[in-house]
Legacy VTK file of the C-alpha trace (Angstrom):
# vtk DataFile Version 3.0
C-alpha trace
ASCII
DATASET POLYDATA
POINTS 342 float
0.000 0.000 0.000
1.579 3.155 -0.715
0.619 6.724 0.725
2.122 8.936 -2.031
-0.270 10.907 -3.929
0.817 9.419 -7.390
1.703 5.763 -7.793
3.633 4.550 -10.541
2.035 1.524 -12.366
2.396 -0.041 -15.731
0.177 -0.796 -17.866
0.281 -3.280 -21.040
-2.462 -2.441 -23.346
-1.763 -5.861 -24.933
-3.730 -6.889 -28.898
-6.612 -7.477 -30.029
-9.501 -6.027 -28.039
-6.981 -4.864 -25.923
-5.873 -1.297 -26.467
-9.256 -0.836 -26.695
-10.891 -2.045 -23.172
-7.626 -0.139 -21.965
-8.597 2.827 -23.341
-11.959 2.738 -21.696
-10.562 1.649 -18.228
-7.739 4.374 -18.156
-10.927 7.053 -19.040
-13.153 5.787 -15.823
-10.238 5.785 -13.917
-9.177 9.404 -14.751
-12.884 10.541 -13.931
-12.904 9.235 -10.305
-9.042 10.628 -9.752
-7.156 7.412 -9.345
-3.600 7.468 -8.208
-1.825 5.815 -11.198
1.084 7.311 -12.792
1.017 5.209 -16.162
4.203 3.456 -17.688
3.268 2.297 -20.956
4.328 -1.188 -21.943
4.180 -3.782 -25.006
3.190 -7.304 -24.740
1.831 -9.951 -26.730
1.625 -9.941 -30.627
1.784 -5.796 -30.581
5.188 -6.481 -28.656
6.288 -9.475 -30.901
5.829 -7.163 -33.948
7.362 -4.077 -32.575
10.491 -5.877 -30.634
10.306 -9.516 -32.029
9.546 -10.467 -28.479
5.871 -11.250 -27.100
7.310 -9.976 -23.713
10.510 -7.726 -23.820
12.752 -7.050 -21.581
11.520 -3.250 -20.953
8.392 -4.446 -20.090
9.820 -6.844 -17.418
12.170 -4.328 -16.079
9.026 -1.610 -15.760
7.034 -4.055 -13.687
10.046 -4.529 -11.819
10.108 -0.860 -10.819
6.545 -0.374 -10.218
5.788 -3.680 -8.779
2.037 -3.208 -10.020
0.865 -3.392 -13.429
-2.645 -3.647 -15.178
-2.412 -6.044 -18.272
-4.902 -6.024 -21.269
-5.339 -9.418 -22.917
-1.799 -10.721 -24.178
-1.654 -13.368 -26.931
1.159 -15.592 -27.039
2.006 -16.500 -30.515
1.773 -19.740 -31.751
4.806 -21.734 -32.562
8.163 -20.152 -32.606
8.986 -21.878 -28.939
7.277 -18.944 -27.269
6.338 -19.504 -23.726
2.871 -18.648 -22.001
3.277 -15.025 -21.266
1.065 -15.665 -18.538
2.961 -18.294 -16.843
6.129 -16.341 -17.732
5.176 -13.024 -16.037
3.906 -15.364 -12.734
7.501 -16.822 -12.887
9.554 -13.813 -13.322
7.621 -12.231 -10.484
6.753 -14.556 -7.629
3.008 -13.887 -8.371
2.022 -17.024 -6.292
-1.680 -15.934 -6.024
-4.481 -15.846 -8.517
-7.568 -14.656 -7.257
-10.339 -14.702 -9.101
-13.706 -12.999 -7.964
-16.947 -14.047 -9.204
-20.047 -11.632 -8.584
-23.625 -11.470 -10.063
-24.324 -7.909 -11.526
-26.590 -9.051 -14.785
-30.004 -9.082 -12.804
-31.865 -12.697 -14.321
-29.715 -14.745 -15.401
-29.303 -18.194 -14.184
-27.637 -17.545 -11.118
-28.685 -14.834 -8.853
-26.991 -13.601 -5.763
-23.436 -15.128 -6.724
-20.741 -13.707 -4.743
-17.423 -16.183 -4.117
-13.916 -16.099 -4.859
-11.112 -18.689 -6.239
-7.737 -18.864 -5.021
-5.878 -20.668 -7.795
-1.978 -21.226 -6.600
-0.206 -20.185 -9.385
3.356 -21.296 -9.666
3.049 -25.223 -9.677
1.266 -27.688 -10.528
0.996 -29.153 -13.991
1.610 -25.687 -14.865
5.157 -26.272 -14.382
5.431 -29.589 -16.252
7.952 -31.281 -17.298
6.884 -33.275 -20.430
7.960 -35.495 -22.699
7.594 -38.451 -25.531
8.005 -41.743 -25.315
8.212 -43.530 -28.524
6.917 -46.944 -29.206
7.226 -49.068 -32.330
7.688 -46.568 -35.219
6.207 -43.361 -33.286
8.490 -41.254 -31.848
5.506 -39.699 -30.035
3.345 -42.611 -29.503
3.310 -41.789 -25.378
3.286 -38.235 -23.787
4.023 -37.646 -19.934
3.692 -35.042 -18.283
5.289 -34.621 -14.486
3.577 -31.934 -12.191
4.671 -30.737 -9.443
3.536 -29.213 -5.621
6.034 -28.327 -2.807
4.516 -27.851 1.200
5.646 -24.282 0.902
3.255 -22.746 -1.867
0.737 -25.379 -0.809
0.536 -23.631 2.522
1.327 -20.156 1.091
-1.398 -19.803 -1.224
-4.168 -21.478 1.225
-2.801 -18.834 4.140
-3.630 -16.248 1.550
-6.791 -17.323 1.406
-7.699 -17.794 4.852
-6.153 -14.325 5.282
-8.176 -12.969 3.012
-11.239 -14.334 4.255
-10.555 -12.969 7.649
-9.729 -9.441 6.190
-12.928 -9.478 4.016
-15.067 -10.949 6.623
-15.844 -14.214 5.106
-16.726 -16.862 6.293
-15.886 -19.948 4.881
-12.711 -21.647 2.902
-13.412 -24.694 1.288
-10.024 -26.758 0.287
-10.231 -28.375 -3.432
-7.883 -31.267 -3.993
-8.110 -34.476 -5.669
-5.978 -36.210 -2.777
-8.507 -39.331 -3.641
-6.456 -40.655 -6.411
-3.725 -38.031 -7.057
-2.430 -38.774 -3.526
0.602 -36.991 -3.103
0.247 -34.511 -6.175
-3.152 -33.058 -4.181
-2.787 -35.329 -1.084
0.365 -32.503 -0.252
-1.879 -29.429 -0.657
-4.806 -31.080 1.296
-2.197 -31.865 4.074
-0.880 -28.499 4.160
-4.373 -26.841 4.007
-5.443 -28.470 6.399
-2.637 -27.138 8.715
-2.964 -23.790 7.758
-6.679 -24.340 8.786
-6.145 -24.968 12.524
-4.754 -21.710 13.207
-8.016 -19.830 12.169
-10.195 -22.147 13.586
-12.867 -19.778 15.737
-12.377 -16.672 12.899
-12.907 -19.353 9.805
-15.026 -22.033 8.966
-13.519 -24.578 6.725
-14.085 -27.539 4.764
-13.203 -29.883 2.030
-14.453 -30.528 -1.345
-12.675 -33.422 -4.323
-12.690 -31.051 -7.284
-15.388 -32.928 -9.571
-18.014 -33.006 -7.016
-17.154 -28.731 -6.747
-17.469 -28.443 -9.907
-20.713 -30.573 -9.855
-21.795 -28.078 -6.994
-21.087 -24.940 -8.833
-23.748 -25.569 -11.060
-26.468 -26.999 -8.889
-25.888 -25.212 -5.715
-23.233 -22.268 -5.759
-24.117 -20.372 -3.075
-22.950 -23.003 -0.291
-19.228 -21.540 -1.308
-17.355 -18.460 -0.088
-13.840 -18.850 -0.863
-12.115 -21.935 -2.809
-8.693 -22.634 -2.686
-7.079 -25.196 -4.693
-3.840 -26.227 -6.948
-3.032 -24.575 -10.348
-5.003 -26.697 -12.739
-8.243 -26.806 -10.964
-7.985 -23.649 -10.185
-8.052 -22.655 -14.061
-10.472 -24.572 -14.620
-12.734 -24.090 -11.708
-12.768 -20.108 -12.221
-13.846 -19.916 -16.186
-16.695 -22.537 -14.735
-17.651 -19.609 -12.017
-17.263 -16.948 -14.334
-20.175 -18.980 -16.618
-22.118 -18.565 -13.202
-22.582 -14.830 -13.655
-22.638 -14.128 -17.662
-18.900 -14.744 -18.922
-15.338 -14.043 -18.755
-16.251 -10.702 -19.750
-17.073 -9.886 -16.378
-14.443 -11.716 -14.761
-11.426 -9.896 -13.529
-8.249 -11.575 -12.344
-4.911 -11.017 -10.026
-2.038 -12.030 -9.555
-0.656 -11.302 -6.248
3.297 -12.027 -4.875
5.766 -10.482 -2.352
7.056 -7.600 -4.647
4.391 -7.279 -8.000
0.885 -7.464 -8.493
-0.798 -7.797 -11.498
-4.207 -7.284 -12.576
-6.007 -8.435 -15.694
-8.896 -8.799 -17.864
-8.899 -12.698 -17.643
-10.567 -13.080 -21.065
-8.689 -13.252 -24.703
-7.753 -10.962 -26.854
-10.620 -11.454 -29.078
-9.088 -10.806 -32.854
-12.255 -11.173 -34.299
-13.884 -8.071 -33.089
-10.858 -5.986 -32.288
-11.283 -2.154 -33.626
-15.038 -2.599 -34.000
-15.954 -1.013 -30.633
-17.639 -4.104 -29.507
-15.740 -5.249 -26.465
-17.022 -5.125 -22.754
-14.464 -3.513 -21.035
-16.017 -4.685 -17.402
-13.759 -7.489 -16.725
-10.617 -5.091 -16.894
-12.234 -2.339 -15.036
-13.080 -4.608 -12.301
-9.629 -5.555 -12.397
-8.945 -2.102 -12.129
-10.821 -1.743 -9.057
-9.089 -4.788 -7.211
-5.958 -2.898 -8.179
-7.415 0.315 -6.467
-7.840 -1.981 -3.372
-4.515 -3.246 -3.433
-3.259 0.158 -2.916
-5.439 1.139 -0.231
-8.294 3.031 -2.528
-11.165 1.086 -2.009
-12.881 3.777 -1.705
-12.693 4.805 -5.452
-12.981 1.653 -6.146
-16.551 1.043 -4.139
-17.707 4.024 -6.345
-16.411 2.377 -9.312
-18.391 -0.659 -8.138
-21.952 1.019 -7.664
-21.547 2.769 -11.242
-21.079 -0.453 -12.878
-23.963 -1.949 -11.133
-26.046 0.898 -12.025
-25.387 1.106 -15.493
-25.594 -2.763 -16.442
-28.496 -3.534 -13.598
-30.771 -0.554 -16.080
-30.123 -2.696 -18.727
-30.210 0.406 -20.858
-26.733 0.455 -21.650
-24.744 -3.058 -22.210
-22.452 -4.965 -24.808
-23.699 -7.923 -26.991
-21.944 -9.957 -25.041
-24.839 -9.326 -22.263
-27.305 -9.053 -24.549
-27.340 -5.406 -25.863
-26.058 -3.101 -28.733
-23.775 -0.792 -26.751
-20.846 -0.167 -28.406
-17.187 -0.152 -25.692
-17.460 3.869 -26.041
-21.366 3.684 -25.423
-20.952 1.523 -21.956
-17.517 4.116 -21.078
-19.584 6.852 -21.168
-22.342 5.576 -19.323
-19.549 4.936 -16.778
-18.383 8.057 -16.549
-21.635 9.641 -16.589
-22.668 7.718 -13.806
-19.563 8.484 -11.702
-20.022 12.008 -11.940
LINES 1 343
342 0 1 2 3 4 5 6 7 8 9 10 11 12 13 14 15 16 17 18 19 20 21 22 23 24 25 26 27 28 29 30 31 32 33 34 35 36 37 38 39 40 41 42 43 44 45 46 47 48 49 50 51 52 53 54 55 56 57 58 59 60 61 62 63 64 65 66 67 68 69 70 71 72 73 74 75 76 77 78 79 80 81 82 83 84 85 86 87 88 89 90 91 92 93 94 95 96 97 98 99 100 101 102 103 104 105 106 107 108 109 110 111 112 113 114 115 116 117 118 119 120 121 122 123 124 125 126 127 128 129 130 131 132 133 134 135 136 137 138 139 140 141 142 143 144 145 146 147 148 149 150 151 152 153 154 155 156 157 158 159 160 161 162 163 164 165 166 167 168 169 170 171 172 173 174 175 176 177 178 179 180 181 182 183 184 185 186 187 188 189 190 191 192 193 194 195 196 197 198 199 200 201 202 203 204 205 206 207 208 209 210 211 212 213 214 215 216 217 218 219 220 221 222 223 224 225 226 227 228 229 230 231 232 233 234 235 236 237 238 239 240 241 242 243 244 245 246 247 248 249 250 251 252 253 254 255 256 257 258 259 260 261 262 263 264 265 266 267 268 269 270 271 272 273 274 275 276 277 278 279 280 281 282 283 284 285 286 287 288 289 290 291 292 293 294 295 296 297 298 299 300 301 302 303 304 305 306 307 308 309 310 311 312 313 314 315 316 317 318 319 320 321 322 323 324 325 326 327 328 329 330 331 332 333 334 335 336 337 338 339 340 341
């Protein structure tokens, strides 16, 4: 949390969609004041074609100084042995945490009243594969392995986050996700851990246990017995896009990464070539992104009225992206914004 009156951040505008939704974002946040002294970046296929690098080294070194950065979608391009920039960037940085929110604010959809949030540990897991071919016969590629990974110290870092955040946000519950009944020490680990890390919050935080297909079973037939989730890398990946369906889409999904010396918040969505530079794309996800960056440095208070002018805008229904259902174009909904933050 800083105190200073200006806070330097960078910010990746990213391809596809993303200049775009950036554009929007940086506007809103402008009209309410925010903090942010911007360090422009390159990343992704803009990056690739202006540096022949999806993620160069400037960009790297910025986050380094600012330790907080707001990404736009990034996409990594295909072949060429280019890593995840994703992955990369969580890596590089120590960003341990993913934390994905999921909150109703399209009034009748499926799911009313939806208000939980994922802890994905982000560093491990099959994430961090090692894989490889076995041949047999004549294929040279006839088996693939693939060896995951989970050490007790991220296992029990990422589910103290959790139960740290619950007590900070006053919630109540923390449900562990594993598969510990048949990956027994890949999850069995993490379950141990967790349920370590439990035991000191006992009296502040309710807990309990869930195997990851009967969650994900329970997601859709019953979501509102969860608070927080915290589970391993994969599930966690998979589990959030699943809760983000919940509530009307990725594009109203917004992501963070969290570690000891950079955060970094994102639209969790793609970069959506197909529409990019037709003024079609919801910026909500990154905005609410936006806003848990404004948290992160002690502004929840602009964020809170960020927060009530989305929900008034998109509860009207007068103003919303096809996506949701309308014709609002990304300047339409932006101005809304504003106009309802003034």
């Amino acid at each position: 949390m800083s105190t200073e009156k200006t806070i330097p951040a960078t910010l990746i505008p990213g391809d596809g969609i993303g200049p775009e939704i950036v554009q929007s974002v940086t506007e809103i946040l402008d009209t309410v004041g925010a903090p942010f002294k911007w360090e422009k970046a390159l990343g992704g296929v803009a990056a690739l074609d202006a540096t022949g690098s999806p993620l160069p080294k400037e960009t790297i070194e910025s986050i380094r100084r600012t330790g907080l950065a707001l990404k736009g979608p990034l996409t990594t391009p295909v072949g060429g042995g280019f890593k995840s920039i994703n992955v990369t960037l969580r890596q590089e940085f120590g960003l341990f945490a993913n934390v994905r929110p999921t909150k109703t604010i399209v009034p009748g959809g499926r799911f009313e009243n939806i208000n939980l949030v994922i802890f994905r540990e982000n560093l491990e897991g099959y994430y961090a594969a090692m894989e490889n071919y076995i041949p047999y016969g004549d294929d040279p590629h006839a088996i693939a392995t693939s060896a995951g990974y989970t050490t007790r110290k991220e296992c029990n870092r990422i589910v103290r986050y959790a139960f740290e955040y619950a007590v900070k946000n006053n919630r109540k519950r923390v449900t562990l996700v594993h598969k510990a009944n048949i990956l027994k020490l890949l999850t069995g680990l993490f379950l141990e851990e967790g349920r370590k890390v439990a035991k000191e919050y006992e009296g502040r935080v309710e807990v309990n246990e869930r195997i990851v297909d009967a969650c994900a079973m329970q997601l859709v037939t019953d979501p509102w017995q969860y608070d927080c989730i915290v589970t391993t890398n994969l599930f966690g990946d998979i589990l959030s896009d699943l809760t983000a369906g919940l509530v009307g889409g990725l594009g109203l999904a917004p992501g963070a990464n969290i570690g000891e010396k950079a955060a970094v918040f994102e639209a969790v969505h793609g970069s959506a070539p197909d529409i990019a530079g037709q003024n079609k794309a919801n910026p909500t996800s990154l905005l609410l992104a936006a806003n848990m960056m404004l948290a992160h440095v002690g502004r929840q208070d602009l964020a809170t009225r960020i927060d009530k002018a989305i929900e008034k805008v998109i509860t009207s229904g007068a103003v919303r992206t096809g996506d949701l259902g309308g014709k609002a174009s990304t300047t339409d909904l932006t101005a809304a914004l504003k106009q309802a933050l003034v």
